[in-house]
N, C-alpha and C positions, 0 to 999 in steps of 0.2 A: 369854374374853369378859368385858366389863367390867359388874359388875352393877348396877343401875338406883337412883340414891341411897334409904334407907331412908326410912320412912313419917315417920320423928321426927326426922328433915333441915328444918332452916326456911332459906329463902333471900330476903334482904333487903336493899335499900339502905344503904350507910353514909355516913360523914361522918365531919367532922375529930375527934370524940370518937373514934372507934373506932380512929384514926393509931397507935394504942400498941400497942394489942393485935392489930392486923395486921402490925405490923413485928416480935411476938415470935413470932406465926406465921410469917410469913417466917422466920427466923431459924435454929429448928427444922427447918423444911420442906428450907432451903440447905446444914444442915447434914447432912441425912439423904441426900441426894442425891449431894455429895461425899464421903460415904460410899460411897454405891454406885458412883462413877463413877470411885474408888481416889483419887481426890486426897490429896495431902498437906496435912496441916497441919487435916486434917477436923476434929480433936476440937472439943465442944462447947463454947461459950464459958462463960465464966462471970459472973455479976451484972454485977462492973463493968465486965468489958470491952461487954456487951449494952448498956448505959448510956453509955461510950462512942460504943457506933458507931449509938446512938439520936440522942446530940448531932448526931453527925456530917453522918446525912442528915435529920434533921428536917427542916429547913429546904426540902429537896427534896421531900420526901414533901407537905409543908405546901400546897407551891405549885402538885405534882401533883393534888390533889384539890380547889383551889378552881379549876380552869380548868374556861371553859364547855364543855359537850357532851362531856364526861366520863361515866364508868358508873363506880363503885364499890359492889361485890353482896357482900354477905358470908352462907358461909355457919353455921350454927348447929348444934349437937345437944346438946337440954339445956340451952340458954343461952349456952354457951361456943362460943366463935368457933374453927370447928376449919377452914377455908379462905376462900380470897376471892382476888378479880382486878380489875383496875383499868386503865381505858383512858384516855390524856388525848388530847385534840385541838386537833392542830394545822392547820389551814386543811382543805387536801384528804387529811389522814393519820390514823386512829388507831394510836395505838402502845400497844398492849398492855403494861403497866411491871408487871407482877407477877400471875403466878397462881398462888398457892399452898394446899397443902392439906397438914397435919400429917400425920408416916409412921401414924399409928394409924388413917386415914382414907384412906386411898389405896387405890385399887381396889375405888371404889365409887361412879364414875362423880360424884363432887361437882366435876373440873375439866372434864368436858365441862359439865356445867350450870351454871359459874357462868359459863363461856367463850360458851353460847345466851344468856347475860342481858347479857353484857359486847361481845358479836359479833353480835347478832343479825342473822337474812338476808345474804345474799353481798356482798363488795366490791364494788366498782363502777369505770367509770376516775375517777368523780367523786367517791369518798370510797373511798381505799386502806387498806390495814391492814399495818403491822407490827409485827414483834415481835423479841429477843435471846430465844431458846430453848437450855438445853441442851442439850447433845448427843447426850444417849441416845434412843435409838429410838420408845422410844415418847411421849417428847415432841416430835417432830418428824411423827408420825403423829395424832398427836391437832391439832395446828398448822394441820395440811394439810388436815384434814377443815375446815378453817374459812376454807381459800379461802387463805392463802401457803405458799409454797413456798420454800424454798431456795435466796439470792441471794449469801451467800457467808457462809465461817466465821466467827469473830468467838471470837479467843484473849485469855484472862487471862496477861498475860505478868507475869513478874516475874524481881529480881533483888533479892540482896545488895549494901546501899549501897558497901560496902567493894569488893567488884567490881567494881561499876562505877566509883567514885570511881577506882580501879585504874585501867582500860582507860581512862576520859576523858584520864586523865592525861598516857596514852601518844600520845594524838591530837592531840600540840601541833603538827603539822606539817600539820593539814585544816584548811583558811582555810571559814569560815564565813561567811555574812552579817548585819551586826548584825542584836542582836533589841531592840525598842523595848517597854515596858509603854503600852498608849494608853490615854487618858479615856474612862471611861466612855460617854458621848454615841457618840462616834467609833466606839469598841467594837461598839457595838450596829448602827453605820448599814453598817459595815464587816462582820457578820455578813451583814445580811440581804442584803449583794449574795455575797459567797461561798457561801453554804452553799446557798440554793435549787436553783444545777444540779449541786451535788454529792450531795445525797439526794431532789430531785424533788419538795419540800415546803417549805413555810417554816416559823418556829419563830420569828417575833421575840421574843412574851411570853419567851421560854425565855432568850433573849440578855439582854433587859428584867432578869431574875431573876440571872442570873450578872454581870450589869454590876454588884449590889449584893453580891455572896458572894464574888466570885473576880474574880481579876485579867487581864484580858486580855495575853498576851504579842504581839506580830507583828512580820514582816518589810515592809518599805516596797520597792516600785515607785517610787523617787525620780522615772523621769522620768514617770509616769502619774499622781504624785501620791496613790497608796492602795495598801492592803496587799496581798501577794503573798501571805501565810502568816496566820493565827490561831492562836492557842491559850489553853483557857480555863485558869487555874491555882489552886486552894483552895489555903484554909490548914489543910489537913488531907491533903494529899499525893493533892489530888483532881487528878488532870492530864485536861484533853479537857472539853468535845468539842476538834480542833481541825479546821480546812479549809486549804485551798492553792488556788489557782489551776489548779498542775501537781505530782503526785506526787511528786517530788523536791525543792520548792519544801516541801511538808510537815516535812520534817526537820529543820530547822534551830531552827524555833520548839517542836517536840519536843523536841529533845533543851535548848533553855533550860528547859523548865518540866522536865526530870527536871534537871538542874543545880540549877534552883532550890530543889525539894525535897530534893536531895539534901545539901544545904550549911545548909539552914535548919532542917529539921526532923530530921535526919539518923535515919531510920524503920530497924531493922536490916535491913531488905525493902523493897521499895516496888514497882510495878507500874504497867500501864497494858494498855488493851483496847486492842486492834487487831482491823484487819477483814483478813482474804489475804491481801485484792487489792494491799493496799497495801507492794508487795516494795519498795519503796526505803526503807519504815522497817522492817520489817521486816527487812530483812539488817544495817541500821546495829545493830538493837536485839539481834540475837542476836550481832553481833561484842564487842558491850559485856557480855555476859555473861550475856540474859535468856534464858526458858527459857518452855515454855507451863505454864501452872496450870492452869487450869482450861480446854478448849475446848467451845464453842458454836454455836452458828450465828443469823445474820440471816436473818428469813424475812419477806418481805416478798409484797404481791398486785399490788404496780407495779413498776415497774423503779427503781433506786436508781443512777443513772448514773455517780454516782464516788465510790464508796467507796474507790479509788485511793488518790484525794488526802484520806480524812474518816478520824478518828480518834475512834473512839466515847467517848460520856460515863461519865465514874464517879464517883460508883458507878453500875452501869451499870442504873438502871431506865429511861434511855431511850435511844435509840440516839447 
């Protein structure tokens, strides 16, 4: 039984000052977890790599916690910020992008209670809730108590560039359909028609935000005149979100933006999240050499009607 947080627990509102010192809680908390969940590559980072992958998602983190109708709770003992969760909203969705608590603080009830201040009262059909949950048990129980359930896996895949540069190579005989980089403008008009029936919610500001960080890759519907395929791509070997029309239709602008990290930044690993359901990338990406790293689950409290064809965000604080 999980015991009730102690008397010298303070739980507060945060803001963009506190962005530093929630992301090195994070940090900690992700590292202690893949620990326990056997992952490879668990050991703990050090300075400059934490500083690195601070640059990395700042910019993410930044734009998470200026969006309206947001909760960010953090909590305290002694001063020092020892967990916290954060929910952005998107139209009729909160997404849950982080709840974390330091392993010297766990199991003692500080994620159920920052989760009452970040979740409060049941979903609704008219404002739903999700979340990317690890996979362990009792994060997926603690989840459920708060109204989602279990809508499909969601795998940290990855691979050796040198592998894959491999196996692409061997694939000079699979006729593909061009991929086009579009204008920003374009980018963004072309999200918000794909992606709404394939996760049930919209997300423009979100497109808004990646139209200025990352590069849009897509495939063209010549004779409909608009994109069949999207894909979003950093310059930091961030690949996804991406959408498709049709599941199959997804691959193509995939497999451009792992080309293009693969050739530009040439990272000795590189990765990307995927969701199950989505076997037509899924079978292309384990013939190329990927493997799963880390698995998760999407828990959502509505229905998420094509994750088929959707390609989760990363780094992956929101779906």
């Amino acid at each position: 039984m999980t015991a009730p947080p102690t008397a010298e627990l303070m739980f507060r509102e945060g803001g963009a000052p506190e962005l530093r010192a929630t992301f090195d809680v994070a940090q900690i908390a992700v590292g202690e977890t893949a620990r326990r969940m056997g992952v490879q590559g668990a050991e703990p980072a050090g300075a400059s790599e934490l500083e690195r992958e601070w640059d990395r998602q700042r910019g993410l983190l930044e734009f998470i916690v200026l969006q309206p109708g947001g909760r960010y709770w953090l909590c305290e003992d002694e001063g020092e910020i020892v967990g916290y969760g954060r929910v952005c909203r998107f139209g009729e969705m909160e997404e849950l992008t982080e709840l974390m608590v330091l392993p010297s603080h766990q199991g003692r009830g500080i994620g159920r209670a920052l989760l009452e201040r970040c979740w409060p009262g049941d979903p609704s059909p008219e404002m739903g809730r999700v979340v990317v949950a690890a996979g362990a048990p009792a994060d997926l129980s603690l989840y459920a108590g708060f109204g989602v359930m279990p809508t499909a896996g969601h795998w940290h895949l990855r691979v050796t560039t040198t592998l894959y540069q491999e196996r692409r190579a061997r694939e000079i005989d699979v006729a593909e359909p061009a991929v086009h980089a579009l204008e920003a403008l374009r980018a963004v008009k072309e999200w918000n028609r794909l992606e709404p029936p394939a996760i049930g919610h919209r997300r423009p500001r979100l497109h808004e935000f990646f139209s200025r960080t990352r590069t849009c890759l897509a495939t063209m519907d010549e004779e409909m005149g608009h994109a069949s395929a999207l894909c979003w791509v950093g310059a930091h070997c961030d690949i996804g979100p991406a959408v498709a029309a049709t599941p199959e239709e997804l691959v193509p602008v995939v497999l451009a933006a792992l080309d293009r990290v693969a050739r530009s930044r040439e990272p000795e690993t590189f990765g990307v999240f995927c969701a199950t359901d989505s076997w037509w990338v899924l079978r292309r990406l384990r013939g190329l050499g990927f493997q799963v790293h880390w698995p998760s689950w999407v828990m959502a409290s509505l229905p998420l009607p094509g994750l088929d064809r959707y390609l989760p965000t990363r780094p992956p604080h929101l779906l």
